[in-house]
N, C-alpha and C positions, 0 to 999 in steps of 0.2 A: 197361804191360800186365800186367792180372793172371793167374797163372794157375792154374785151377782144379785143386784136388785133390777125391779122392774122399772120400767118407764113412769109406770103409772101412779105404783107409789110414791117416786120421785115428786110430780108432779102434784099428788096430792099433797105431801108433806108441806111443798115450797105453797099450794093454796092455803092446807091451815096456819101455815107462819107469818103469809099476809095480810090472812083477818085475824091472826093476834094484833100482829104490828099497825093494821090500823082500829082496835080497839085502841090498844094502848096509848095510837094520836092522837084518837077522839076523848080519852080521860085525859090525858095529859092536857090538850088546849081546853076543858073544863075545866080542870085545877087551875089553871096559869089565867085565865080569866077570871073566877072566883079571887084568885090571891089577889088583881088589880084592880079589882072591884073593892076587895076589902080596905086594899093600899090606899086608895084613891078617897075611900069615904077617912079614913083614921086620922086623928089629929093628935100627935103626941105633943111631949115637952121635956126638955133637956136641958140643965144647967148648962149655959157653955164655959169656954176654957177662961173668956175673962170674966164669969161672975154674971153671967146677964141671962135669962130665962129666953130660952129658943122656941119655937112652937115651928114645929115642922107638920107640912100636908096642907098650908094654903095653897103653895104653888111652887115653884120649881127652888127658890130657896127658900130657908127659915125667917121668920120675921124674930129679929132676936131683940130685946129691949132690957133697959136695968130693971130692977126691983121698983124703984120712983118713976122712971117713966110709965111700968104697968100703972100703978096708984094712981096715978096725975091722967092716965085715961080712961082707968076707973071711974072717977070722979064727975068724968065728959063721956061715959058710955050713953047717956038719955039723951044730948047734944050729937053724939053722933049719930043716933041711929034716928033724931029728928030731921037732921042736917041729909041722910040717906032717904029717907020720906019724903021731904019735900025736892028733891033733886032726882027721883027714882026714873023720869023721862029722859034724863040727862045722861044716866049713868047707865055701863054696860055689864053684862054679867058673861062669867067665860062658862064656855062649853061647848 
């Protein structure tokens, strides 16, 4: 036996399921925004596979160096960030 429903509730039903469905757009492109915001700010670091320390989230790949090359720019971090100071009209920043 079938049984009939109305027009109307029809209607309404399909209206509350499209202000679910666009809550649920509007969290969703919140979260998904929040997460590339956080991605974007993060800098991690990862031994990679030959032994060299990765540092991912400057930019599109990792800058991976030895264990001596960190130290040896360690050494020259006051040097660079002098050598960036006096070149800062020269130099361009992304974003």
């Amino acid at each position: 036996m079938t049984k009939l429903v109305k027009k109307s509730d029809v209607v309404e039903t399909l209206v509350e399921q499209d202000e679910e469905h666009v809550d649920e757009l509007a969290r969703l492109r919140a979260e998904n925004a929040a997460l590339k915001a956080q991605a974007s700010r993060s800098v991690t670091f990862k031994v990679s596979t030959k032994g060299g320390v990765s540092v991912y989230g400057l930019g599109r790949f990792p800058l991976t160096l030895y264990k001596e090359q960190w130290e040896k720019l360690n050494d020259v971090i006051i040097d660079v960030m002098a050598f960036i100071n006096s070149h800062a009209k020269e130099l361009k920043t992304r974003g």
